[in-house]
C-alpha positions in Angstrom: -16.9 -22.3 92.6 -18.7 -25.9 92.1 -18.7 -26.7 88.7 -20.0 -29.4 86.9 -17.5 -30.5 83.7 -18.5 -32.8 81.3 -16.2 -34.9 79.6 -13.7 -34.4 82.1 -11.7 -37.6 81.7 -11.2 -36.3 77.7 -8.3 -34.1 76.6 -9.3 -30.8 77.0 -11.6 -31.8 79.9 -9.1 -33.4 82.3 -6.7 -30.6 81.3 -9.6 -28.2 83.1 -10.0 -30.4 85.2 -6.6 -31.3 86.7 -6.5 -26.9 87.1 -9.8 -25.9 88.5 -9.0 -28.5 91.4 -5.3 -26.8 91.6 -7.0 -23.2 92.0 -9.0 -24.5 94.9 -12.7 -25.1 92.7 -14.7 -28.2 93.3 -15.1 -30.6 90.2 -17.7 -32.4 89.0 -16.4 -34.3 86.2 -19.0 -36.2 84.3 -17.8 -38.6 81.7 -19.6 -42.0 79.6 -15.8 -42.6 79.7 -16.1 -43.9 76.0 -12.7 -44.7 73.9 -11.1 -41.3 74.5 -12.2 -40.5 78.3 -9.2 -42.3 80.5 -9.3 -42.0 83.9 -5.8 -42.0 84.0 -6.4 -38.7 82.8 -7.6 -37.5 86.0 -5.3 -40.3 88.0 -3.5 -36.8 89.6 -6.4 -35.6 91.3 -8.9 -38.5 92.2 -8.5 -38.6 95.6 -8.6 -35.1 96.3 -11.8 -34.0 98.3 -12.9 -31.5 95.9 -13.3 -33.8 93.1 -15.8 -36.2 92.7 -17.0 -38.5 89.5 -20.3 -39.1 87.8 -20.2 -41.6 85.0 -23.0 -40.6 82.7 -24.1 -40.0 79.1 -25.2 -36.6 78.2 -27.8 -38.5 75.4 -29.1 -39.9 79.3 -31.4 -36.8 80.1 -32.3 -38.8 83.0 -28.9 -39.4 84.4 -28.4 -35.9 84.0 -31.0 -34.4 86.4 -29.7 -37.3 88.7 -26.3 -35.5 88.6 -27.9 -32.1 88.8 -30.0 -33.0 91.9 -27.3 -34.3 93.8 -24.6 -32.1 93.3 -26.3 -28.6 92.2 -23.0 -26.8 90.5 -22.8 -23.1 90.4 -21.4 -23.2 86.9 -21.3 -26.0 83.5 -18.5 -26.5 81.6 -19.7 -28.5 79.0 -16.9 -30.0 76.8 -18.7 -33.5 76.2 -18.6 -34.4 72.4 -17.2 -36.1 70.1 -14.1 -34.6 68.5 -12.2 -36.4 65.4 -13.3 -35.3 61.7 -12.2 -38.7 60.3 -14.4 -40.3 62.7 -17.5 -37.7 62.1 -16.7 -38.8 58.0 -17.4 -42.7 58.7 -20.0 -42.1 61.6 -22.0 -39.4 61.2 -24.6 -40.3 63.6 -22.7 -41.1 67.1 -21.4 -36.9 66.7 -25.7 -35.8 65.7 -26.5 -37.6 69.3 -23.8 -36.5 71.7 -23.1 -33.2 70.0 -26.9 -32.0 69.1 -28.8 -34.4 71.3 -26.8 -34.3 74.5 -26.0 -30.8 74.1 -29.3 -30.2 74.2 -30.1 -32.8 77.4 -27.5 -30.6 78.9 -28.8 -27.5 78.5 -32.4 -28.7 79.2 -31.0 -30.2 82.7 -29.1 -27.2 83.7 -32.1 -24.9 82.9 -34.1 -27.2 85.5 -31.7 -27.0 88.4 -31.4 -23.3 87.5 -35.2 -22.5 87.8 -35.4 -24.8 90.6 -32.5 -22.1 92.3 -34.3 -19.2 91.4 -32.9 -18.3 88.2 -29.7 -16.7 90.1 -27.4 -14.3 87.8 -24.4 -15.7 88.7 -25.3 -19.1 87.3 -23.0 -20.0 83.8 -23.2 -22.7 81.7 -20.0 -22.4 79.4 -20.1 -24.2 75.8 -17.1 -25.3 74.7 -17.0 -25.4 70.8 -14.1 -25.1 68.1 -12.9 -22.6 65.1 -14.1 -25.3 62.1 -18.2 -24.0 63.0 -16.6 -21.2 61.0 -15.4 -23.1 58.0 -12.3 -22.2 55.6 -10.5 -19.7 54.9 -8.1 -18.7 52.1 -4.4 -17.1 52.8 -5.4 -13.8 54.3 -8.3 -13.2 57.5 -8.8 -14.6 60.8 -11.9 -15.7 62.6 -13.5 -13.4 64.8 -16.3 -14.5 66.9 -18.7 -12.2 63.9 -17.7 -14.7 61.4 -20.7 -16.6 59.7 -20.7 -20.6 60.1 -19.9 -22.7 57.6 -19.0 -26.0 58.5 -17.8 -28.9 55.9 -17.7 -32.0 58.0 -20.2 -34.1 59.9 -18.2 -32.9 63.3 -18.4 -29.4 62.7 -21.9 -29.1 61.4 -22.4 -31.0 65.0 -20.5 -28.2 66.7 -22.2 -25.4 65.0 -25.9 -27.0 65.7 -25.2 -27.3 69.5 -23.8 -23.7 69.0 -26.9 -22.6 67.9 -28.9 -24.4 70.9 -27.0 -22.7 73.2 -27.6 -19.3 72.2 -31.2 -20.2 71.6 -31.2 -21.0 75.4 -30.1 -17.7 76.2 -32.2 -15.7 74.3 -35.0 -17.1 74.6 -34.5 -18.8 78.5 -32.5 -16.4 80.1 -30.2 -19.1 80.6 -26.8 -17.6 81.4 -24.6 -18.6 78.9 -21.4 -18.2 77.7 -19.3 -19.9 74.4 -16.2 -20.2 73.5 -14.7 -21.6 70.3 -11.1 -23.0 70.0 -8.2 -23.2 67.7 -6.6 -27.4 67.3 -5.2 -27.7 70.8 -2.3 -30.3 71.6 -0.7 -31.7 74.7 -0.4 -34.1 77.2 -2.6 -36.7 77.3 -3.7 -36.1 73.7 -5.7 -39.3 72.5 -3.1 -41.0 70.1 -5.6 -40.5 66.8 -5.0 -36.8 66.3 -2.2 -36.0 64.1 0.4 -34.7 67.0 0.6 -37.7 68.9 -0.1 -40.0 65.9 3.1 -38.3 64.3 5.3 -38.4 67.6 4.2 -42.6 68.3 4.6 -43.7 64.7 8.1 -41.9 64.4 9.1 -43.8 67.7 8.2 -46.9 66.2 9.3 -47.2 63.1 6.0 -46.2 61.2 5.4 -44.3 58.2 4.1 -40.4 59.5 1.1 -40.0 56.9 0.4 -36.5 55.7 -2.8 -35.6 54.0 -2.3 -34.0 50.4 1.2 -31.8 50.2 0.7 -31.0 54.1 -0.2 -27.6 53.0 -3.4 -27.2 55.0 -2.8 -24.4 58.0 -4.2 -25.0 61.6 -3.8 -22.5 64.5 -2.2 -24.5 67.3 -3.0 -24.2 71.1 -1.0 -25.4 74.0 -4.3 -27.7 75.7 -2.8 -26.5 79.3 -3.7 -22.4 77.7 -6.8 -23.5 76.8 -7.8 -24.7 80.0 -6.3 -21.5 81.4 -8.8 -19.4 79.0 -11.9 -21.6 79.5 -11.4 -21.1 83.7 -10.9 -17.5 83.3 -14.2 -17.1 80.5 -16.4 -19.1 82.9 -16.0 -16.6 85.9 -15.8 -13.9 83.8 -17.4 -14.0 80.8 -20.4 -11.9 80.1 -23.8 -13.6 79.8 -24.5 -14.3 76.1 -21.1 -13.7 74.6 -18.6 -15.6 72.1 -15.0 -15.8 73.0 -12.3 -17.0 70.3 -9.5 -18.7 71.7 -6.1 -18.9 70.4 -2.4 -17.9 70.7 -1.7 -16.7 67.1 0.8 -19.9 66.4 -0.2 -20.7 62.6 1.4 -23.5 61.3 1.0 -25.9 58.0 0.8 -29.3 58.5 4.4 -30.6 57.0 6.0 -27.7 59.2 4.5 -28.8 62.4 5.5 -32.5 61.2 8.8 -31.7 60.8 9.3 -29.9 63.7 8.2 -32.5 65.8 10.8 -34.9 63.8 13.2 -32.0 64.4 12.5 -32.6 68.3 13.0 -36.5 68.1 16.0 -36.3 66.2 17.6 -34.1 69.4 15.5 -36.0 72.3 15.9 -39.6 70.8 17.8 -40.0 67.5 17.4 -42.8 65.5 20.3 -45.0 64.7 20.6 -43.8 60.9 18.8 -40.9 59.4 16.0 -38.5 60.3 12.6 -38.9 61.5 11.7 -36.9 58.5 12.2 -39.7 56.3 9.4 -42.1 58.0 7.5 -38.9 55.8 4.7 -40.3 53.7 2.1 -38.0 52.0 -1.6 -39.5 51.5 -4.7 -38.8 49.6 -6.3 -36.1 50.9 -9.7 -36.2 53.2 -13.1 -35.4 52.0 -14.2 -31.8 52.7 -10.5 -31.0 54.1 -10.9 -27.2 55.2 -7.5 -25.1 54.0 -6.7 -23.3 56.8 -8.2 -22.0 60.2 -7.0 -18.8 62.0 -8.5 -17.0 65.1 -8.8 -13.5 66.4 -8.3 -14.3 69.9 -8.1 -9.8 70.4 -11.8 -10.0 72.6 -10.8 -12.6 74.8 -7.5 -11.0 75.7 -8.7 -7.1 75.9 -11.7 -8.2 77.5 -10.8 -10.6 80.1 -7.1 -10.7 80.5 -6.0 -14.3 78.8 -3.0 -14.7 77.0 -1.0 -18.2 76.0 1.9 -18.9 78.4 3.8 -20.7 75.2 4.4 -20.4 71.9 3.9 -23.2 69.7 7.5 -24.2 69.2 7.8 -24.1 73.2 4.7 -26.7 73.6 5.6 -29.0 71.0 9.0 -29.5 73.1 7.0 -29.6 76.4 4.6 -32.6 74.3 7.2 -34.3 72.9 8.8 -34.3 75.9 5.7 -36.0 77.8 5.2 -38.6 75.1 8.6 -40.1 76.1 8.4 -39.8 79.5 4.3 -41.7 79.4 4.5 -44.8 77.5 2.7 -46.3 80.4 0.1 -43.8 79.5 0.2 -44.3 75.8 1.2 -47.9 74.9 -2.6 -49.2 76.2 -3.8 -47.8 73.5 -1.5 -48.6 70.5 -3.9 -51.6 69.5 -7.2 -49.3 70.0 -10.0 -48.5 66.5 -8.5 -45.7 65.2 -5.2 -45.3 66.3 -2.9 -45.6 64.1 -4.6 -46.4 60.8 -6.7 -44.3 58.4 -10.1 -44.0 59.4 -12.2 -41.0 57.7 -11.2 -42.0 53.7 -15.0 -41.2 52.4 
């Protein structure tokens, strides 16, 4: 399969990246490579002859039919957007363009190049979207893929517009599409402004670890290598027009997770007095801070097969483990907007 990823040199895009060129597909990866794309991200696979790069911006409808033209993918795996809720809080307007505007560029592109093919069935363009399009939820329920939207930040109302879009596209098209919405994923190469990485690089050097509120706010956590597994598996297989929720079931609050990881360091690479858990600072809380998040990945996994290959104890280790072994990855970015400090505070 030739498939056209955007934001491929991102987290979760280089992570697809890096395994639809292991399982033999060629790659498109099309990235504005703005302060979270890295082609390091990608470093692994650059020279192998099914990959190829387009730098482009999805809000560039005209670069986009360019990339269409020339390379003519069987399938879209559009993960292009931007991502951080703090960010979406102090900008609202670079996540309406990408994630509304370029979605829609995106989808307007692909429906060309499809037409222009003769509509074929066996086109896909998969969205890639998260849980928070579904809002909050209290102590008990998950999200299922029937679960009205309700989203309480500038990101996610983003997410759940170019949801909509897509599914517009289909019904009204034909286009053949398919979504899938995620739990927080975390990794390798994880962009040092999320809070897993930001926790495991300020405990290494000496920095305070702030938590918003009492840390009691619950996230569903997904190993970004499953993910990828799950979003290769729903592009081939995934029926025309449907949702897919995906995650592995690995609730955790926020002052657990953060003390697991310091649970990791102090084994890996103990201080010299004390425990990581002491660098422990709790913060004002973030506007619109959604309680908890928790998926019903059952359709996904009775329906086309996918189940995570580690539990969230097991892939904290494994991205612990990577953070020490990369600072030649990491370090470059240390001195980056964002990273680091509080942005997001309302």
């Amino acid at each position: 399969m030739k498939i056209l990823v955007t934001g491929g040199a991102g987290f979760i895009g280089s992570a697809v990246v890096r395994l639809a060129i292991e399982r033999g597909h060629q790659v498109i990866n099309l990235d504005s490579l703005t302060y979270a794309g890295r082609l390091e991200n990608v470093a692994s696979v650059a020279d192998h002859p099914n990959y190829a790069f387009e730098q482009a911006d999805i809000r560039d409808r005209a670069a986009l039919t360019r990339v269409f033209e020339a390379h003519n993918p069987d399938a879209v795996m559009h993960l292009a957007a931007e991502s951080h809720v703090d960010r979406s809080i102090d900008g609202p307007g670079d996540f309406i363009e990408t994630n509304i505007t370029g979605t829609y560029n995106m989808l307007e592109a692909a429906r060309a190049q499809w037409a222009a093919n003769g509509r074929p069935e066996t086109f896909r363009f998969h969205h890639i979207s998260t849980d928070e399009v579904y809002g909050s939820l209290g102590d008990e329920g998950l999200f299922t893929e029937d679960t009205p939207y309700d989203p309480r930040s500038p990101y996610s109302a983003s997410k759940a517009s170019s949801d909509h879009l897509v599914r517009a596209w289909f019904h009204t098209y034909g286009l053949p599409v398919v979504l899938t919405n995620c739990s927080n994923n975390y990794g390798p190469y994880h962009f040092p402004e999320k809070l897993i990485p930001k926790v495991i690089l300020n405990a290494l050097h000496g920095k305070d670890l702030p938590i918003y509120g009492q840390g009691l706010n619950v996230r569903d956590w997904l190993y970004v290598e499953d993910h990828a597994d799950a979003l290769l598996l729903a592009v081939q297989k995934g029926e025309p027009g449907r949702s897919y929720n995906v995650g592995g079931h690995n609730e955790r609050r926020n002052i657990d997770l953060v003390h697991a990881i310091c649970d990791i360091l102090d084994d890996k690479r103990p201080r010299d007095n004390g425990s990581y858990r002491n660098q422990i600072t709790f913060v004002t809380d973030r506007p619109g801070h959604d309680a908890r998040y928790a998926i019903d990945p059952d359709r996904i996994m009775s329906e086309l097969g996918w189940t995570p290959s580690v539990t969230v104890e097991q892939g904290l280790e494994k991205t612990v483990q990577w953070y020490l072994d990369n600072a030649d990855w990491w370090q470059p970015l240390l001195n980056l907007e964002g990273v680091g400090t509080r942005v997001g505070s309302g």
